[in-house]
Phi, psi and omega in degrees: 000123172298114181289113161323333214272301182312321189249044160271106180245174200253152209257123152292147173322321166300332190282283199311295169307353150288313195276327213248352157265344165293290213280289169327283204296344169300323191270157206295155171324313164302273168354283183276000156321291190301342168304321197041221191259068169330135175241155183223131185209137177263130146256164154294321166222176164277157174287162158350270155007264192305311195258019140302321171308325213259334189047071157220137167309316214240101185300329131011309210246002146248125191239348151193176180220164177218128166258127181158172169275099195293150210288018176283346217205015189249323169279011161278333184264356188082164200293161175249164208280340168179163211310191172244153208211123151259127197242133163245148198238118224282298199305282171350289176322294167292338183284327178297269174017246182341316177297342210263295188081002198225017172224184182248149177305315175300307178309318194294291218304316217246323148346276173336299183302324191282302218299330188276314158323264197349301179300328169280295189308343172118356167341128150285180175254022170262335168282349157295290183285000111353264206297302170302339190251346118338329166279330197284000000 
């Protein structure tokens, strides 16, 4: 007999990259046009690096990024030097997950993703939480 408690595991980076292409292919057709050819990548955290750049302490407290030139600002700048890249960070995510309890892993992950899509469009993240808070 199989202990429940025991035979549980945390959704793998791949599990993420599944959810985070189900919720991309979930948003209408204008939306991920307008997106183009966005890359989406799971780490467990961000690195070192990003987040000394970002001056946050706690790897804990990104749960995503979005690198790149927002398509707001790329015909003034010329085509950009490589794709924009979206990243959600697995350990972070889940960890919201557990604390909040009152939402699906899926809902948070596609949370993440538009919000980081806001951001290729050129969104701050006062005009992103503007805009959620206006749907609520």
């Amino acid at each position: 007999m199989t202990d429940a408690t025991t035979d549980v595991f945390a959704p793998s980076l791949d599990d993420f990259a599944r959810l985070a292409r189900e919720a991309f292919d979930a948003l209408p057709d204008e939306f991920r046009a307008a997106a183009g050819e966005v890359v989406f990548r799971i780490d467990d955290f961000a690195d070192e690096a990003t987040l000394a750049e970002l001056e946050i302490e706690d790897p804990f407290e990104l749960t995503g990024l979005y690198h790149g030139v927002d398509i707001g600002r790329r015909d003034s700048l010329g085509p950009a030097a490589e794709p924009s890249r979206i990243f959600l960070y697995r350990r972070p995510i889940l960890d919201e997950w557990c604390e909040r309890g009152d939402v699906g892993l899926a809902e948070i992950i596609a949370h993440v993703l538009i919000h980081e899509i806001g951001h290729h469009f050129g969104l701050s993240d006062d005009d992103i939480h503007a805009i959620e808070d206006d749907a609520d």
